[in-house]
C-alpha positions, 0 to 999 in steps of 0.5 A: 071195695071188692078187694077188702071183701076177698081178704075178708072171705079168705080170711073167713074161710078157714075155721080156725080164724073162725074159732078165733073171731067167737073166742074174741065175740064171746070175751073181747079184749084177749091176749095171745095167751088167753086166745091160745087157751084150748087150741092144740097149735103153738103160739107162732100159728095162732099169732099167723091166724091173727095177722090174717084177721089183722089184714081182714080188718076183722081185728084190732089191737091195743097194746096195755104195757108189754100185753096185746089185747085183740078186738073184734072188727064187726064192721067187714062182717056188716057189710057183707051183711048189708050187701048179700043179705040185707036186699032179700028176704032178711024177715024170713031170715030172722026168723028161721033165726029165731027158731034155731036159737031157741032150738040151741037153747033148748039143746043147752038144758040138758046134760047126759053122762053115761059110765060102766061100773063092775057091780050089781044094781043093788050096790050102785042103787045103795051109792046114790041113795045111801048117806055115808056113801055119798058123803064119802065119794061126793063130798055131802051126805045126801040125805031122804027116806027116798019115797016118791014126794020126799024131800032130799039135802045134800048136806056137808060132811063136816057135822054142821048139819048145813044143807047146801042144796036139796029137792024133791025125789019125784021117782024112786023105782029100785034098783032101777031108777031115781028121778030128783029136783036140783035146787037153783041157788038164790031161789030160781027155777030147780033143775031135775036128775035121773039116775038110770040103772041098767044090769048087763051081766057083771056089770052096770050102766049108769045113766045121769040125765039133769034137764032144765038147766037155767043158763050156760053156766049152770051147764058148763057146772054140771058138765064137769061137776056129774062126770067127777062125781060119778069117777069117785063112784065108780072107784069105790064101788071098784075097789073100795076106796075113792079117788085119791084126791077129789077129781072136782078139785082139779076142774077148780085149779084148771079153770082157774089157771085159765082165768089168770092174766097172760 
């Protein structure tokens, strides 16, 4: 008994194991490929990683064809639960629990983002705000009369006139600041923006804070969507033209490279 607790203590000792073992708890099943998908290693390393999990009994394989699939084992990990932790205070630990993961969650909701841009306030004030700067760098109009309570729609450029998304400006301060809801698709709550303009000298900083996110996908969405979006702005209040090709497109082609079978 013992013995299997030290392999599976030195297994999790090293935190690469670890990164595998929440690869395979967030998406069971993985292949090598899949598993060596955001790892800076070669396969031959995380392949070794893996035999040592193997060894732990931390893991399983199953071969489908010429594919490995690799299982998480929570079994070992029970029973140092139930040796170590289960006889002392598991109600108090439960809750401490409890609180940091509502406390995760909380962290969770809310991305920030924050670039320099070489222009004045007035002009990075007339790229959020203005309807065929937006449809140039963002790929819709974004269309208000921008007063506090207004409604806004973020509308296709292709003159359909269809409004994919919209909400309310709640704060409107040029060339300082604007606060706007984000409507969740499907009817759900709406999520809420500040774009905040700070002069310093010949140049700008731009601050995009989105709070009350609903999930960890619409973060994952945001984390990339609001750092191409703004790449595009920068460029064209620089040097007048917008990126060559949309930098949200490439966000699109890599993670679908990434969701491809190995």
């Amino acid at each position: 008994m013992d013995g299997d607790m030290d392999a599976v203590f030195r297994a999790l000792a090293d935190p690469t194991r670890r990164l595998l073992l929440d690869s395979l708890r967030a998406e069971n099943g993985q292949t090598l490929g899949r598993l060596c998908d955001g790892l800076d290693m070669t396969r031959q390393t995380v392949t070794q990683h893996l035999a040592v999990l193997e060894q732990a009994n931390l893991i399983s394989f199953v071969r489908h064809g010429r594919e490995k699939r690799h299982f998480l084992n929570p079994v070992p990990i029970h029973d140092v639960q139930q040796r170590w932790i289960a006889p002392f205070e598991e109600p108090r630990l439960r809750a401490l629990a409890a609180i940091r993961h509502r406390a995760e969650e909380q962290r969770m909701t809310e991305f920030v983002y924050v670039t320099y841009i070489h222009a004045t306030p007035e002009r990075v004030w007339e790229a959020l705000t203005d309807a065929e700067l937006t449809g140039a760098y963002w790929g819709h109009h974004n269309v208000s009369d921008w007063q506090p309570g207004s409604r806004w729609e973020h509308r296709r450029t292709d003159g359909s006139g269809i409004a994919d998304t919209g909400g309310v400006v709640v704060e409107a301060i040029p060339p300082a600041r604007l606060v706007m809801t984000f409507e969740a698709a499907g009817g759900g709550d709406s999520s809420t923006v500040t774009f905040l303009v700070e002069p310093y000298r010949d140049i700008v900083r731009l601050t995009v804070t989105h709070v009350d996110l609903p999930t960890a996908a619409d973060l994952e969405a945001v984390s990339a969507g609001w750092p191409a979006v703004m790449a595009n702005l920068k460029s064209l209040l620089e040097t007048g033209h917008v990126l060559p090709q949309a930098p949200w497109e490439m966000h699109a082609d890599l993670r679908a490279a990434q969701q491809r079978p190995a």
